[in-house]
PDB file of N, CA, C, O and CB in Angstrom:
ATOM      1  N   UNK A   1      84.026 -30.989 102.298  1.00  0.00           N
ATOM      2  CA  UNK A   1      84.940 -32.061 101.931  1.00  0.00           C
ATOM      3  C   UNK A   1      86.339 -31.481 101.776  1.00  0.00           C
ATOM      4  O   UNK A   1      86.503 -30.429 101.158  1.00  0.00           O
ATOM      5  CB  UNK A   1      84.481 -32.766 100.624  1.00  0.00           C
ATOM      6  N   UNK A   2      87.447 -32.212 102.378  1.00  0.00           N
ATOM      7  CA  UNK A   2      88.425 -31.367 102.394  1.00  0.00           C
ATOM      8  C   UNK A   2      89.464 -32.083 101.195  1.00  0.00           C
ATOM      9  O   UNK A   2      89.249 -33.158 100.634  1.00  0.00           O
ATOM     10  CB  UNK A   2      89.004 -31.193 103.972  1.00  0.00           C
ATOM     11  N   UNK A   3      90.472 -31.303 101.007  1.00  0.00           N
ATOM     12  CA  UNK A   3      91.418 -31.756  99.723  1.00  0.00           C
ATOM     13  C   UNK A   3      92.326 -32.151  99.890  1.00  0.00           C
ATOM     14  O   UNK A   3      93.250 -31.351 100.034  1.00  0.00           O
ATOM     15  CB  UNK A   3      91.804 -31.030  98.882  1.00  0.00           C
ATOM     16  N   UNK A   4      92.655 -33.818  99.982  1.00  0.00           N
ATOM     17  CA  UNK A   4      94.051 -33.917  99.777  1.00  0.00           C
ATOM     18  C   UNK A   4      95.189 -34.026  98.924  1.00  0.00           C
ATOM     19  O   UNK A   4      95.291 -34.654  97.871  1.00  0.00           O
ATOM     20  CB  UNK A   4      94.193 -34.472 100.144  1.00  0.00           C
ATOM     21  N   UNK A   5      96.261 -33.137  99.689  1.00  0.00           N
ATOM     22  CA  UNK A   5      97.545 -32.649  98.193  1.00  0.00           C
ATOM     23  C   UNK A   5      98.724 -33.563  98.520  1.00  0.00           C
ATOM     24  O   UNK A   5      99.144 -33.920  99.621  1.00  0.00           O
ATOM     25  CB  UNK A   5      98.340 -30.605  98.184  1.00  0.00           C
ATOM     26  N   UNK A   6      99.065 -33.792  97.543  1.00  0.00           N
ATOM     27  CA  UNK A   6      99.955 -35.234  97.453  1.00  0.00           C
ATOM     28  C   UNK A   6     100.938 -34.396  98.334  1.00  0.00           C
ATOM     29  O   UNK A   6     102.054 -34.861  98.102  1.00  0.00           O
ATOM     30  CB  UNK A   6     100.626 -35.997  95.665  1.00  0.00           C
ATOM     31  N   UNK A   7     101.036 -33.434  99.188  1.00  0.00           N
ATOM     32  CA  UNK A   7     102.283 -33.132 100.473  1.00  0.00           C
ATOM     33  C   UNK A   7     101.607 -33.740 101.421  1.00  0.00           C
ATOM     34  O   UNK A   7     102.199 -34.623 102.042  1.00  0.00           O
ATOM     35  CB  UNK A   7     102.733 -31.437 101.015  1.00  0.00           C
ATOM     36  N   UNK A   8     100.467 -33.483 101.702  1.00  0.00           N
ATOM     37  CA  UNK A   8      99.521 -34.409 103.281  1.00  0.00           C
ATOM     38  C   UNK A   8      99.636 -35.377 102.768  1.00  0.00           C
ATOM     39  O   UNK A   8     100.459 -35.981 103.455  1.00  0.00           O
ATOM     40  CB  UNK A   8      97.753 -34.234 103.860  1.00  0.00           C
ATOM     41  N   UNK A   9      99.172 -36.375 101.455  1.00  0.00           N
ATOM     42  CA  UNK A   9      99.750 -37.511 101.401  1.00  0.00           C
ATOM     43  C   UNK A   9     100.348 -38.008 101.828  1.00  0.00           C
ATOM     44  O   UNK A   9     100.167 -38.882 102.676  1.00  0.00           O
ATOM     45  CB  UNK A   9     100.053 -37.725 100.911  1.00  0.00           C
ATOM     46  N   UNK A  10     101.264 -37.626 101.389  1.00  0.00           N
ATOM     47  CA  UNK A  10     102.760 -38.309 101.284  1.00  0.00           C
ATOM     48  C   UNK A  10     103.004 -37.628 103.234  1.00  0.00           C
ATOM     49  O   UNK A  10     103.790 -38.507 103.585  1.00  0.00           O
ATOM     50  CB  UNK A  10     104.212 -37.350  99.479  1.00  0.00           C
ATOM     51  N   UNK A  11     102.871 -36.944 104.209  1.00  0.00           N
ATOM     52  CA  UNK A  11     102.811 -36.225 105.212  1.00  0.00           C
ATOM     53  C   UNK A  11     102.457 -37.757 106.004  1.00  0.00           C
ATOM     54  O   UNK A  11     103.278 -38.352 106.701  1.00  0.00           O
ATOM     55  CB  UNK A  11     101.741 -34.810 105.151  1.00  0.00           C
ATOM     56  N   UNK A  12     101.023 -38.242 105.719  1.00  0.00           N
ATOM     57  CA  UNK A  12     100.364 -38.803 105.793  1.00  0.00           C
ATOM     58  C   UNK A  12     100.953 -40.168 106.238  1.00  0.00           C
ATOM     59  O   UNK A  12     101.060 -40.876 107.240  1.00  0.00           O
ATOM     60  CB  UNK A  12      99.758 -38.579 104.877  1.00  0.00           C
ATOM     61  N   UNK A  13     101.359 -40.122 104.573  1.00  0.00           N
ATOM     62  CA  UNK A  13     101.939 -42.148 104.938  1.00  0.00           C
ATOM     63  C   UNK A  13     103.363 -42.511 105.680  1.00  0.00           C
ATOM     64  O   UNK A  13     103.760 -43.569 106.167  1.00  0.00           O
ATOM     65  CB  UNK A  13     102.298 -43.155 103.186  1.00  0.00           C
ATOM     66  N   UNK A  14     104.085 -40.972 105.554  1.00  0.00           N
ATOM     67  CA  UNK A  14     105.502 -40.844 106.230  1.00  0.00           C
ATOM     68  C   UNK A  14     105.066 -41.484 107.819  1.00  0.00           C
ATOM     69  O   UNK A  14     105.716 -42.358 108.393  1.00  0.00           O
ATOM     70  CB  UNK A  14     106.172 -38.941 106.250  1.00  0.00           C
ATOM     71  N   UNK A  15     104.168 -41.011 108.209  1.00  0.00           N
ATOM     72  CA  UNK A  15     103.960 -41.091 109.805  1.00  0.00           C
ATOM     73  C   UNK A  15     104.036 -42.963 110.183  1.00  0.00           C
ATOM     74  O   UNK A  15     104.792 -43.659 110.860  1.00  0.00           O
ATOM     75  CB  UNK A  15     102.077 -40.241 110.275  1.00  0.00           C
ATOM     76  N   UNK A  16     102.602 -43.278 109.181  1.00  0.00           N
ATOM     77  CA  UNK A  16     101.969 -44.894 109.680  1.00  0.00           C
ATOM     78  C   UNK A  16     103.258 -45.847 108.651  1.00  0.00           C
ATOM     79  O   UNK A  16     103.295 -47.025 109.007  1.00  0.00           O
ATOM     80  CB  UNK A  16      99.667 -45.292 108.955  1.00  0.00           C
ATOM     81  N   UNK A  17     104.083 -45.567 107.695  1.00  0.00           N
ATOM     82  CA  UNK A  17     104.952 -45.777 106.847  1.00  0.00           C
ATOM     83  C   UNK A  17     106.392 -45.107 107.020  1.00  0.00           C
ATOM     84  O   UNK A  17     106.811 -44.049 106.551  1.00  0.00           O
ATOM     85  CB  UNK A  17     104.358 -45.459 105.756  1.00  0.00           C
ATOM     86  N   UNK A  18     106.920 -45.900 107.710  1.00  0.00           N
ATOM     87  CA  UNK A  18     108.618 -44.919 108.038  1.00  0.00           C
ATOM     88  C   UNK A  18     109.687 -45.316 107.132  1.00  0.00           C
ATOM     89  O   UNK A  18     110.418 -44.505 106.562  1.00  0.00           O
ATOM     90  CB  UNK A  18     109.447 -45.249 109.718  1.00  0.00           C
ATOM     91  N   UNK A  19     109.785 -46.971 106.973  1.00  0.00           N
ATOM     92  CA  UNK A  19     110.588 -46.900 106.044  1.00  0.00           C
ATOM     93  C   UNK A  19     111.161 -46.345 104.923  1.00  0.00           C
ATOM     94  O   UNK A  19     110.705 -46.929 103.941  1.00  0.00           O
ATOM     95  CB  UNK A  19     110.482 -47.373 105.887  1.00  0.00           C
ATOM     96  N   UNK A  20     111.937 -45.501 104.614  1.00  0.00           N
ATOM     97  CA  UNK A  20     112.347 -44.823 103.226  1.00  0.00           C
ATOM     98  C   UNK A  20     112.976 -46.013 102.301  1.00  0.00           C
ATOM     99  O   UNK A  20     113.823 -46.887 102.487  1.00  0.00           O
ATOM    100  CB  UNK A  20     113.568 -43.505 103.469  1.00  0.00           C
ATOM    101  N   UNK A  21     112.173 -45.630 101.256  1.00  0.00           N
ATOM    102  CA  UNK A  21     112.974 -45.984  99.778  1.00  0.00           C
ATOM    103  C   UNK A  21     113.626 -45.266  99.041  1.00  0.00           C
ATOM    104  O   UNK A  21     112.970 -44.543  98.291  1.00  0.00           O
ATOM    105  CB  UNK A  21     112.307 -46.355  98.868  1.00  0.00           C
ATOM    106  N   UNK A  22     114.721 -45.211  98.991  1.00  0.00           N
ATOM    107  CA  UNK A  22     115.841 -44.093  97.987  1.00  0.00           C
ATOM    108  C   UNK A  22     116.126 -44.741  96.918  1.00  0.00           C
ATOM    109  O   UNK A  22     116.147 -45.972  96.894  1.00  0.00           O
ATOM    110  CB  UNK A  22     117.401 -43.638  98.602  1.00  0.00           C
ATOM    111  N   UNK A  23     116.426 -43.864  95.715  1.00  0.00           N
ATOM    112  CA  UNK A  23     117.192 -44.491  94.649  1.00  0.00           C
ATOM    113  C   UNK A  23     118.841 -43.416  94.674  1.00  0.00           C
ATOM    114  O   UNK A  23     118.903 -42.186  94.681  1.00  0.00           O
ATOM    115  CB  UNK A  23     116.076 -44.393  92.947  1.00  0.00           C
ATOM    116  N   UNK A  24     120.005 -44.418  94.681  1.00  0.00           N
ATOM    117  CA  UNK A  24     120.829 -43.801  94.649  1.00  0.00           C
ATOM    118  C   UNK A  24     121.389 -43.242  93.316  1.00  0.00           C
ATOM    119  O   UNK A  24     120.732 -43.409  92.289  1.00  0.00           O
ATOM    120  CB  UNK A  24     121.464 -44.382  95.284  1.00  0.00           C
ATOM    121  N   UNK A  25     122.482 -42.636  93.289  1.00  0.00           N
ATOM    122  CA  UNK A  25     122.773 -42.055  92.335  1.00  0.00           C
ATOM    123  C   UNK A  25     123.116 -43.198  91.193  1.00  0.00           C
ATOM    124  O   UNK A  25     122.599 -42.970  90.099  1.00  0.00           O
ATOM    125  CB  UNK A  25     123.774 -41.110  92.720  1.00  0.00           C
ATOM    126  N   UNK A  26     123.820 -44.253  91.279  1.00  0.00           N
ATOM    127  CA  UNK A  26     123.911 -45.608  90.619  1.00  0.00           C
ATOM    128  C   UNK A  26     122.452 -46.301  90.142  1.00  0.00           C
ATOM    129  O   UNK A  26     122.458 -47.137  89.239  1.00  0.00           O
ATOM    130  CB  UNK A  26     124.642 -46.590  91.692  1.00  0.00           C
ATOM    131  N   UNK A  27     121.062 -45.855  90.880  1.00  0.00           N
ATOM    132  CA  UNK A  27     119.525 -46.825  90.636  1.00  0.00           C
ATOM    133  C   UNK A  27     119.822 -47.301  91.468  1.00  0.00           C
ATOM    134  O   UNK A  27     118.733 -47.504  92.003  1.00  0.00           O
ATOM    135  CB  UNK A  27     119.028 -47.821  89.454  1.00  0.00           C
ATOM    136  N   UNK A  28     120.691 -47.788  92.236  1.00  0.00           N
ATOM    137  CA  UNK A  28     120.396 -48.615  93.382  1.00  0.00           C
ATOM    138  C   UNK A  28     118.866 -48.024  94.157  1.00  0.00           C
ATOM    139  O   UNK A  28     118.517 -46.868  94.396  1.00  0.00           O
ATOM    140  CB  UNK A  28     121.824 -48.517  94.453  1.00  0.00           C
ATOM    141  N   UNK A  29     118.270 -49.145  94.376  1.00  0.00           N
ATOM    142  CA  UNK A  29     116.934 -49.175  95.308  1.00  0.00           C
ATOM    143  C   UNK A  29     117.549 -49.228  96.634  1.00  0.00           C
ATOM    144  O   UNK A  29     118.578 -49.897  96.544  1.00  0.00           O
ATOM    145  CB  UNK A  29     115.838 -50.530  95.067  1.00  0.00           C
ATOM    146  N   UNK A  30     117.380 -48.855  97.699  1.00  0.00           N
ATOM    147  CA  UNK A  30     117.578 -49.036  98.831  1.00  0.00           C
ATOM    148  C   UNK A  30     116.873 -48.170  99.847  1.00  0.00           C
ATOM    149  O   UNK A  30     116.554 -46.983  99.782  1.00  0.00           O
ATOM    150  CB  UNK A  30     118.751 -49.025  98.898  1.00  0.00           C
ATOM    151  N   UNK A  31     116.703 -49.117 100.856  1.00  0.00           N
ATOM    152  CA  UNK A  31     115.646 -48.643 102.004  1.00  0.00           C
ATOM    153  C   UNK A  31     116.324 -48.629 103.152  1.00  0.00           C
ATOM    154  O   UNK A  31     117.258 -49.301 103.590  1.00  0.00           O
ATOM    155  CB  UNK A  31     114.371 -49.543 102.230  1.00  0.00           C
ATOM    156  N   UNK A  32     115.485 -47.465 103.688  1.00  0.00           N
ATOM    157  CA  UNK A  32     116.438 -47.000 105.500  1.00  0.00           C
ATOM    158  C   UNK A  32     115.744 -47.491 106.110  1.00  0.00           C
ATOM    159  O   UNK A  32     114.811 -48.056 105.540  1.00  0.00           O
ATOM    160  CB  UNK A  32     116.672 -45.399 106.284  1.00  0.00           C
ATOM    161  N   UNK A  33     115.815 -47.530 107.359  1.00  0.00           N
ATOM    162  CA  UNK A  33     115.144 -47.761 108.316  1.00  0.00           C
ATOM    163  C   UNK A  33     115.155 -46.570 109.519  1.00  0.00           C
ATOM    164  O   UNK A  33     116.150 -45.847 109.557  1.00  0.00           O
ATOM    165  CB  UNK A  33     115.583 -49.012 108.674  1.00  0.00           C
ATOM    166  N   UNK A  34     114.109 -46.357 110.470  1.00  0.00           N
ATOM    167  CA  UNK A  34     114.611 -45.256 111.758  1.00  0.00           C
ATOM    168  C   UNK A  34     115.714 -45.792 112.362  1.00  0.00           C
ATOM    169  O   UNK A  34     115.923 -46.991 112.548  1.00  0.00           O
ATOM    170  CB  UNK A  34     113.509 -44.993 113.028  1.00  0.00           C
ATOM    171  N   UNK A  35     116.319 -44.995 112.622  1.00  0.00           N
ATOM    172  CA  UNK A  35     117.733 -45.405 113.753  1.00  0.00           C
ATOM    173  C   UNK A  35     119.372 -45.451 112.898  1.00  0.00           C
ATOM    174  O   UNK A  35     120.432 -45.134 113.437  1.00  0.00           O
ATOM    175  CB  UNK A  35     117.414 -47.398 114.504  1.00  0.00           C
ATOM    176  N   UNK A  36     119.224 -45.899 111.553  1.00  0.00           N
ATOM    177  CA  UNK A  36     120.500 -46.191 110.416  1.00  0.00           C
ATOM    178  C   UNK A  36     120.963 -44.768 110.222  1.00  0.00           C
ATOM    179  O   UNK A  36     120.389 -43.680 110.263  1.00  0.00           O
ATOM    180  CB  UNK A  36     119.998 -46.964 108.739  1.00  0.00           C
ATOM    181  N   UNK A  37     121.965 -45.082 110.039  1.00  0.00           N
ATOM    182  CA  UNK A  37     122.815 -43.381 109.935  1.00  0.00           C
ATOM    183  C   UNK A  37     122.501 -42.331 109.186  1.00  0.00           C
ATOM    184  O   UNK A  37     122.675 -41.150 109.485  1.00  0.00           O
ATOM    185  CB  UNK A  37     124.146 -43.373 109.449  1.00  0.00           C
ATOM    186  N   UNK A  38     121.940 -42.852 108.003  1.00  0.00           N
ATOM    187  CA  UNK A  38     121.530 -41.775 106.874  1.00  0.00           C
ATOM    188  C   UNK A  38     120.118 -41.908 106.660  1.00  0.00           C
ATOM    189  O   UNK A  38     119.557 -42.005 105.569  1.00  0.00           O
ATOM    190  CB  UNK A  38     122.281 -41.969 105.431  1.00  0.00           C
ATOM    191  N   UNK A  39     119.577 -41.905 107.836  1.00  0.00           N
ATOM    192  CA  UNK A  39     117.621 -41.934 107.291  1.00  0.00           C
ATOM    193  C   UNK A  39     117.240 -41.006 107.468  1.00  0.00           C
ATOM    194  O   UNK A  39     116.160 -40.817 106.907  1.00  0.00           O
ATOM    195  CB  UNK A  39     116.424 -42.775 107.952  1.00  0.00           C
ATOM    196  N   UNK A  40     117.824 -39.742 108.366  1.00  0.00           N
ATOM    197  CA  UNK A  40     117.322 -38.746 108.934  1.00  0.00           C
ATOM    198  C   UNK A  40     117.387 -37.914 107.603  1.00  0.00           C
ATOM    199  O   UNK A  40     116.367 -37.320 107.256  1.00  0.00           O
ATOM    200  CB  UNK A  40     118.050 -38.263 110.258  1.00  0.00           C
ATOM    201  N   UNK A  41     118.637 -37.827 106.761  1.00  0.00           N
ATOM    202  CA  UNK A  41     119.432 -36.979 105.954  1.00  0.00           C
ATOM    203  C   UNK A  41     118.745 -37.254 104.752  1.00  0.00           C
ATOM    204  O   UNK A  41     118.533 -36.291 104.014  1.00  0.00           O
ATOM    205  CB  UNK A  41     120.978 -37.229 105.933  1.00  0.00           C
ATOM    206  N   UNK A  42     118.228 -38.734 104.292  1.00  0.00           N
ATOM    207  CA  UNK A  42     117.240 -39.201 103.362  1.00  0.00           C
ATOM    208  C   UNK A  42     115.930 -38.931 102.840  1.00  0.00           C
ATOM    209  O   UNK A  42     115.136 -39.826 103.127  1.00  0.00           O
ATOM    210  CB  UNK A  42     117.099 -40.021 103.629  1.00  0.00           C
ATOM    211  N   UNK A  43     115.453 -38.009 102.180  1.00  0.00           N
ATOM    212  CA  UNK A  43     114.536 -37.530 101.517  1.00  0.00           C
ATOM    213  C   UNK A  43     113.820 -38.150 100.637  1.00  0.00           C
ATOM    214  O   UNK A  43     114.436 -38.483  99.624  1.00  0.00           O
ATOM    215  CB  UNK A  43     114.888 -36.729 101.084  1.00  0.00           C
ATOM    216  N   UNK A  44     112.600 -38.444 100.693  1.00  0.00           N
ATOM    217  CA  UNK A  44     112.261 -39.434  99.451  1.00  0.00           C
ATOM    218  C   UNK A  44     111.286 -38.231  98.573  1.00  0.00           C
ATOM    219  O   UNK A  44     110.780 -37.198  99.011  1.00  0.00           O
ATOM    220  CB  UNK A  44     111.218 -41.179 100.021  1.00  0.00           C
ATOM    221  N   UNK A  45     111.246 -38.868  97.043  1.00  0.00           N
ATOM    222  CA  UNK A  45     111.271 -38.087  96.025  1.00  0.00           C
ATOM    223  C   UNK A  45     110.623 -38.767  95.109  1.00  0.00           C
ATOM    224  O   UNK A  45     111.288 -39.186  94.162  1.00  0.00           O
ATOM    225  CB  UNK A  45     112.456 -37.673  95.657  1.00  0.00           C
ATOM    226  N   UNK A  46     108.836 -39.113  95.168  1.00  0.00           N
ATOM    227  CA  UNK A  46     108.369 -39.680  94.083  1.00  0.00           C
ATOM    228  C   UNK A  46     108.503 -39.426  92.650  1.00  0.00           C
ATOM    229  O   UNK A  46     108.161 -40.224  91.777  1.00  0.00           O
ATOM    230  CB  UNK A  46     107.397 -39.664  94.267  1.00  0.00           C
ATOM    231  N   UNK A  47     109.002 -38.311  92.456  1.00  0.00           N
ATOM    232  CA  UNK A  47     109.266 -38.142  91.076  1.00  0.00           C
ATOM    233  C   UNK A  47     110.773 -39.060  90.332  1.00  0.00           C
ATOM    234  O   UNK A  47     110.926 -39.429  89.168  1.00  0.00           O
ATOM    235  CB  UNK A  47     109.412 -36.451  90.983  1.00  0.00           C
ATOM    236  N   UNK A  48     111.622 -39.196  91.414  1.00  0.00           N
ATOM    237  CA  UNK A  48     112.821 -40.386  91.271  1.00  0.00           C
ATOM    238  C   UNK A  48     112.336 -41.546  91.328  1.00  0.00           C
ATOM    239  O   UNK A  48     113.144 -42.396  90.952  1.00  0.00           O
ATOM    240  CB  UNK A  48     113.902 -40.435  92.307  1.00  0.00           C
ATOM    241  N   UNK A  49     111.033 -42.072  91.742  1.00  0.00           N
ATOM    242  CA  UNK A  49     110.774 -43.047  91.910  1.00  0.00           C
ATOM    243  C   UNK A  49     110.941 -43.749  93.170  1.00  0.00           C
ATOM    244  O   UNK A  49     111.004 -44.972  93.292  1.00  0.00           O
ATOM    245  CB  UNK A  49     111.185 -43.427  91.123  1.00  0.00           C
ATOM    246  N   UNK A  50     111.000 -42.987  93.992  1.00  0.00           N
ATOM    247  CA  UNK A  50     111.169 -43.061  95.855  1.00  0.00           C
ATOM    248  C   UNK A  50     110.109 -43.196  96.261  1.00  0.00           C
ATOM    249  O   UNK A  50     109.125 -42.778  95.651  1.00  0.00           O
ATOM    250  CB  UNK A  50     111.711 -41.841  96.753  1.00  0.00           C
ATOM    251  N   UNK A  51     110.029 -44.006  97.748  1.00  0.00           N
ATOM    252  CA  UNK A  51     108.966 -44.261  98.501  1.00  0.00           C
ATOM    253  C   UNK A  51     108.732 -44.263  99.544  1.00  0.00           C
ATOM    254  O   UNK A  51     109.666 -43.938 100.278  1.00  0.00           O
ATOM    255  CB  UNK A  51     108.642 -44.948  98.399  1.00  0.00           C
ATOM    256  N   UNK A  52     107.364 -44.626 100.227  1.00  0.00           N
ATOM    257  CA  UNK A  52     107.538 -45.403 101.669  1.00  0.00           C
ATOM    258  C   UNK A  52     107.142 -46.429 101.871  1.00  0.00           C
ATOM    259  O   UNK A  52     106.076 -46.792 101.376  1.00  0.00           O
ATOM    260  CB  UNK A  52     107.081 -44.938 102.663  1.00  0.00           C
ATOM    261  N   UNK A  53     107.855 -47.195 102.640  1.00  0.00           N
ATOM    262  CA  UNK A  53     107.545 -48.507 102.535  1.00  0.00           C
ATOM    263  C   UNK A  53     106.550 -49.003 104.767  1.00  0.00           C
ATOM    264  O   UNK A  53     106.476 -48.320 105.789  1.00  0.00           O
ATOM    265  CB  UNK A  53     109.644 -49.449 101.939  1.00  0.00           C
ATOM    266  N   UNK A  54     106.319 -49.693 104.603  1.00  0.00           N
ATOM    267  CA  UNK A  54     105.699 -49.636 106.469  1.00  0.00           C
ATOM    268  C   UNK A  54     106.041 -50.762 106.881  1.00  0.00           C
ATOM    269  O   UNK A  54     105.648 -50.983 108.026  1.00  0.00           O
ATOM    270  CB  UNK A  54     103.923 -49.516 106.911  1.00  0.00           C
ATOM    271  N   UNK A  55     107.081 -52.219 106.035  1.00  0.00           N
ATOM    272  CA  UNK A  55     107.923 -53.431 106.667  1.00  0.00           C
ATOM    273  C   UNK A  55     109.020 -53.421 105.538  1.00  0.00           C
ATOM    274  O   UNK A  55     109.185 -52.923 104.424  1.00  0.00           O
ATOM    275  CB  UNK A  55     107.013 -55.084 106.856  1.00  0.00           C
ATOM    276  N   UNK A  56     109.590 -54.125 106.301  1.00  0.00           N
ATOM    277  CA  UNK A  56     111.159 -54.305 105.774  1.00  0.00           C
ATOM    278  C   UNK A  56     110.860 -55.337 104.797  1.00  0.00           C
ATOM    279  O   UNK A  56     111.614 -55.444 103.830  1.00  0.00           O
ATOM    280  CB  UNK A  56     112.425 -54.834 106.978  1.00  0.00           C
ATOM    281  N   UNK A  57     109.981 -56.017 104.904  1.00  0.00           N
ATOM    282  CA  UNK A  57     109.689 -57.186 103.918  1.00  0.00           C
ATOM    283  C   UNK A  57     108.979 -56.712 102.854  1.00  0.00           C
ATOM    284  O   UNK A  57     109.130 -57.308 101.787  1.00  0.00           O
ATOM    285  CB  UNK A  57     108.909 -58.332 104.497  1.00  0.00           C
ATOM    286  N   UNK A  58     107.922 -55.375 102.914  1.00  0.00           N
ATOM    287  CA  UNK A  58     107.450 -55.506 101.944  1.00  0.00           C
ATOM    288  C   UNK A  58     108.507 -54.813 100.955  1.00  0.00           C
ATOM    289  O   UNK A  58     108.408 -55.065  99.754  1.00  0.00           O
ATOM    290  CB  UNK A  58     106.143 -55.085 102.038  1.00  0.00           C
ATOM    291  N   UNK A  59     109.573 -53.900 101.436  1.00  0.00           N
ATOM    292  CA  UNK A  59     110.538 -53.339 100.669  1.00  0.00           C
ATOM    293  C   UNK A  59     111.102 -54.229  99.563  1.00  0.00           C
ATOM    294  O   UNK A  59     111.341 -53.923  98.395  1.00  0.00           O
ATOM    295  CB  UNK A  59     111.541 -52.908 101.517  1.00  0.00           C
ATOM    296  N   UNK A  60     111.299 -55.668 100.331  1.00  0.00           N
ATOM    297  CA  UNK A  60     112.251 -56.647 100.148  1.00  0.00           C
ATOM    298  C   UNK A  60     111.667 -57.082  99.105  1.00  0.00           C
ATOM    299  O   UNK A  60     112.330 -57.435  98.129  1.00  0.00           O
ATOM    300  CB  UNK A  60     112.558 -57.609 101.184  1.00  0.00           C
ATOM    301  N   UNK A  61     110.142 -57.143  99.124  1.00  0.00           N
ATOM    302  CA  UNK A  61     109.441 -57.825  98.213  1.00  0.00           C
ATOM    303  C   UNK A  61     109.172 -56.845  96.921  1.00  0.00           C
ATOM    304  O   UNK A  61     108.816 -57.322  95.843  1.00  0.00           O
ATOM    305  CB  UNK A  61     108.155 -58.358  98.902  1.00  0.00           C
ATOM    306  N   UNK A  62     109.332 -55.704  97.082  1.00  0.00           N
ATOM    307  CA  UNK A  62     109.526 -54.845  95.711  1.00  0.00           C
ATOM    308  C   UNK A  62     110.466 -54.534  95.289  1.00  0.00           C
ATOM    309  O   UNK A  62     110.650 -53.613  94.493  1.00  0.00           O
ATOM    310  CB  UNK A  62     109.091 -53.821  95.597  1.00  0.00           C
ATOM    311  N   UNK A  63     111.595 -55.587  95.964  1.00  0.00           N
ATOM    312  CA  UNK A  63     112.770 -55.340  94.717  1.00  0.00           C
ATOM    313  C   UNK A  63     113.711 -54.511  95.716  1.00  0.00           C
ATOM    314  O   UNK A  63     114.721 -54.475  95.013  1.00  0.00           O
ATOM    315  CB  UNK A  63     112.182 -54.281  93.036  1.00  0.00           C
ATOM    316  N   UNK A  64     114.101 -53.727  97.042  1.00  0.00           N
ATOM    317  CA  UNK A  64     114.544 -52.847  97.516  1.00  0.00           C
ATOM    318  C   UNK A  64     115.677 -53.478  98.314  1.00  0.00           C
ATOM    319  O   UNK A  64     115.450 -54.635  98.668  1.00  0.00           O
ATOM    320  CB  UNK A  64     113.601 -52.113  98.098  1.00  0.00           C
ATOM    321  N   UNK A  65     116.384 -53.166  98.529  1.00  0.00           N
ATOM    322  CA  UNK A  65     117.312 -54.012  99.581  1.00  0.00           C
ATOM    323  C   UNK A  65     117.577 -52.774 100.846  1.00  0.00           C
ATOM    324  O   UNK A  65     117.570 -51.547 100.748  1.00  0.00           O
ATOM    325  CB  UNK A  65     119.079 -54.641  98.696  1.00  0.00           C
ATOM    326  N   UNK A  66     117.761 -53.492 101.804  1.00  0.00           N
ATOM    327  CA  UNK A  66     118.451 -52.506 103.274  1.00  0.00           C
ATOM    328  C   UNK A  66     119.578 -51.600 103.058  1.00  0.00           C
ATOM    329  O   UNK A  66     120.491 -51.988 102.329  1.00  0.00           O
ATOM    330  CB  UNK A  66     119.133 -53.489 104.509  1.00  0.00           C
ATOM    331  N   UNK A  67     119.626 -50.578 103.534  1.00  0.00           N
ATOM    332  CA  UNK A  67     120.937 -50.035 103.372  1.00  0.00           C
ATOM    333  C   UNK A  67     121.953 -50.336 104.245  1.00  0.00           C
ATOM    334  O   UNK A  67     121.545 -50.667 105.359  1.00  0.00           O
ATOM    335  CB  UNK A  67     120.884 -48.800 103.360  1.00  0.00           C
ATOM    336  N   UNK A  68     123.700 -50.326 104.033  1.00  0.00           N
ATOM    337  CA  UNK A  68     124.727 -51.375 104.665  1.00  0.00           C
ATOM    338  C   UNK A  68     124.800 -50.367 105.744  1.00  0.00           C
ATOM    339  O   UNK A  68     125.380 -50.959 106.655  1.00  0.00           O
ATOM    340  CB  UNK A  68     126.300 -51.897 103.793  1.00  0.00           C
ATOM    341  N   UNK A  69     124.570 -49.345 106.080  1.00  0.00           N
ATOM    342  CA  UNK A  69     125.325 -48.693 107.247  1.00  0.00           C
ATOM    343  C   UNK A  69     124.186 -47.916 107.815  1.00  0.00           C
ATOM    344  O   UNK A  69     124.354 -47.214 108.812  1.00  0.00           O
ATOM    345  CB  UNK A  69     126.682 -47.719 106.827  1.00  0.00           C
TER     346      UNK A  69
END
């Protein structure tokens, strides 16, 4: 039985789950998308309370909004 460590996790859901959830330095919630200027540069950080999200809606629906650029 093999072990999974919340890095393959999280490895894991990055792949089938792309959307990023960031919290900015303000709490702002906000979510990237692939292709937006700063998603590549965007790191998510469950210990901030960061995520992944796998639709834009379900982001929307936990409170997250799109990021403007």
């Amino acid at each position: 039985m093999a072990l999974v460590t919340p890095n393959a996790a999280t490895a894991q859901e990055s792949r089938t789950c792309n959307i990023k959830g960031n919290v900015n330095t303000r709490g702002e919630r906000i979510y990237h998308v692939p292709g937006q200027k700063y998603y590549d540069q965007t790191e998510i950080s469950a210990s901030h309370g960061e995520r992944w999200f796998c639709t834009e809606a379900e982001a929307e629906a936990a409170g997250w909004r799109k990021a403007k650029v």
